[in-house]
C-alpha positions in Angstrom: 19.3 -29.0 -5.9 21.7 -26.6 -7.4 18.7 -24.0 -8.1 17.8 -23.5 -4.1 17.3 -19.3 -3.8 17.3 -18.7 -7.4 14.5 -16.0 -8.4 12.6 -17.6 -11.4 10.4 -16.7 -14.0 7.9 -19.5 -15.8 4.9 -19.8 -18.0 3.2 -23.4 -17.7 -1.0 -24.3 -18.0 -2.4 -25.0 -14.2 -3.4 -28.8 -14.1 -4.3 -28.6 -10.8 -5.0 -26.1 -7.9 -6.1 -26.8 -4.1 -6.4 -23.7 -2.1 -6.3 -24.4 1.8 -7.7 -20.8 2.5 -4.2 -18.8 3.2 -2.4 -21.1 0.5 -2.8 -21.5 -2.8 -1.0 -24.7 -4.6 -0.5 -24.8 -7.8 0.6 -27.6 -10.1 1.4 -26.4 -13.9 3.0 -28.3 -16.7 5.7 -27.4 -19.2 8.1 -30.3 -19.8 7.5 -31.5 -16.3 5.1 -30.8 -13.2 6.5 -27.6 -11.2 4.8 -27.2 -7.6 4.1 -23.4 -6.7 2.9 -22.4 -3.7 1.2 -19.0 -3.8 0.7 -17.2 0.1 -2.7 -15.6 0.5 -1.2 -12.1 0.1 -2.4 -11.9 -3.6 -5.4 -12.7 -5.3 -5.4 -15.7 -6.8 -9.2 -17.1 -6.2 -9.5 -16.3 -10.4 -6.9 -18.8 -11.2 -8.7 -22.1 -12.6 -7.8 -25.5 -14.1 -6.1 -24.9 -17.9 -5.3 -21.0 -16.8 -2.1 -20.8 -19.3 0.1 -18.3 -16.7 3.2 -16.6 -16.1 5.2 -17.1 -12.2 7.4 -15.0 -10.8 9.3 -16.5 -7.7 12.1 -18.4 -5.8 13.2 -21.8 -5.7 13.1 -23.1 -2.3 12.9 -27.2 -1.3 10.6 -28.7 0.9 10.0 -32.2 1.7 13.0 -33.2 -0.7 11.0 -31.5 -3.7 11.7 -28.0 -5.5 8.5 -26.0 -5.6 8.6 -22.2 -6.6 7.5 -19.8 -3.8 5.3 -17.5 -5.9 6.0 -13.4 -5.7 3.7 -12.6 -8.4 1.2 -14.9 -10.9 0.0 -13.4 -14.1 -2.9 -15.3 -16.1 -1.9 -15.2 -20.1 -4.9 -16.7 -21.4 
């Protein structure tokens, strides 16, 4: 869609998280489900179910869906 390459910035509670050891997916909810994938470069074995946090990252499309590539994810509360 029109937002393809856009850098983002979102805040959204995790609702569910599968990491695949080197990849981290994340599912959060504001108004709607938002897919972020999060590449093993960070830390982000504290995340957890009903984390409220804040993702930095870009837009990309895979398999006809938007997901947000994550650059950086900070836990709120």
């Amino acid at each position: 869609s029109k937002n393809i390459g856009d850098d983002v910035k979102l805040s959204g509670k995790i609702t569910k998280i599968t990491d695949k050891g080197g990849v981290v997916f994340i599912e959060i909810s504001q108004n709607f489900p938002v897919s972020v994938v999060a590449f093993a470069n960070g830390n982000f074995s504290n995340l957890k179910k009903d984390d409220l946090i804040e993702v930095y990252g870009k837009v990309q499309e895979y398999n006809g869906k938007d997901e947000i590539i994550a650059q950086k994810i900070r836990v709120i509360r």
